[in-house]
C-alpha positions in Angstrom: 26.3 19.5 308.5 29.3 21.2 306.7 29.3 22.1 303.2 32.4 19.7 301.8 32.2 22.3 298.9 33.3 25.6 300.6 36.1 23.9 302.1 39.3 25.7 300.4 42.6 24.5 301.7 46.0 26.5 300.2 48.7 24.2 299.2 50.9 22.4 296.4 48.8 21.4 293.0 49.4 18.1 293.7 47.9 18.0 297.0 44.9 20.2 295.4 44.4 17.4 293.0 44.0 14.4 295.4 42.0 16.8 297.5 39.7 17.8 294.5 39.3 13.6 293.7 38.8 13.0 297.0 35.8 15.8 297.4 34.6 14.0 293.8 34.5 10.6 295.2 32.1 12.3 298.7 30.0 14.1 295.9 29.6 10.8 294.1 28.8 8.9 297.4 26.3 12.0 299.0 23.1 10.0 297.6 24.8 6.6 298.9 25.2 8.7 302.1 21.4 10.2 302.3 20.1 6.9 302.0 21.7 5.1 304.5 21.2 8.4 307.0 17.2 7.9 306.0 17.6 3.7 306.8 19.5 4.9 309.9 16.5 7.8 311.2 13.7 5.0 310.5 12.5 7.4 307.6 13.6 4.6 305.0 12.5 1.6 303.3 13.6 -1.3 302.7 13.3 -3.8 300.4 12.0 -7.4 300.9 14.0 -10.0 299.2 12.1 -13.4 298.7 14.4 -16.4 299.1 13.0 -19.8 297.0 10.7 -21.7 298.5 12.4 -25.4 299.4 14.5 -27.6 297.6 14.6 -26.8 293.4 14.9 -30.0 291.7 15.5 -30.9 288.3 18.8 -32.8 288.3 19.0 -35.5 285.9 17.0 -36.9 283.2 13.9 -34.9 282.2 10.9 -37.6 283.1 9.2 -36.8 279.8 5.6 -37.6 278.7 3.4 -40.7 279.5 2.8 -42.8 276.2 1.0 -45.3 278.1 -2.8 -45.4 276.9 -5.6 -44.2 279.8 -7.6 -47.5 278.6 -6.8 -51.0 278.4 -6.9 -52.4 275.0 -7.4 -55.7 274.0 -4.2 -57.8 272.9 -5.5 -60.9 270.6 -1.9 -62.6 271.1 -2.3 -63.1 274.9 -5.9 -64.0 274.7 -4.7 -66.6 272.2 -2.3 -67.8 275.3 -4.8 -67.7 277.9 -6.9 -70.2 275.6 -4.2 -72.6 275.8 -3.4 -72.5 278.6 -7.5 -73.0 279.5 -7.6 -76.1 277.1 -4.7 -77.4 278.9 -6.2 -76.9 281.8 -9.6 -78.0 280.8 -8.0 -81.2 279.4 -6.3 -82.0 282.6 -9.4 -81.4 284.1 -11.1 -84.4 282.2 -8.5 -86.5 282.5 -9.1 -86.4 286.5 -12.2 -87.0 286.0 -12.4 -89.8 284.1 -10.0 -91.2 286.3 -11.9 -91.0 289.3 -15.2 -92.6 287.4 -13.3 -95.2 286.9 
């Protein structure tokens, strides 16, 4: 390996100038340079990226929290149907009944 530093070239100023940017720019790039040489040898390490695991969801409406009660609780207005609906049905029932007494 060559020393980029002691490398001395005699010619115009402007030349000297894009020279001297170009030797700034290897300078810059040296420790971009080491590494990849070390990733190259087998000397390096590399880092392990972790992708997401399956399909994110979450489009659309939020589902929100469950109001609904864990127990059943009574409701007296449907009781109140069911009994009259059962004395209707009760009524029917005596009125077969009777008719097949008779």
């Amino acid at each position: 390996d060559q020393d980029i530093r002691q490398f001395i070239i005699n010619t115009d100023a402007k030349t000297e100038e894009q020279i001297e940017k170009i030797k700034s720019r290897l300078l810059e790039l040296n420790f971009q340079l080491s590494a990849i040489s070390r990733l190259h040898e087998g000397s390096g390490t590399f880092i392990e990226i972790k992708l997401p695991k399956g399909e994110v969801k979450g489009c659309g409406r939020p589902k929100g929290a469950s109001n609904k009660t864990k127990t059943t609780t009574m409701d007296p207005s449907s009781f109140e149907i069911f009994q009259r609906r059962r004395k209707k049905y009760n009524k029917e029932e005596e009125e077969e009944g009777q008719t097949r007494i008779s």
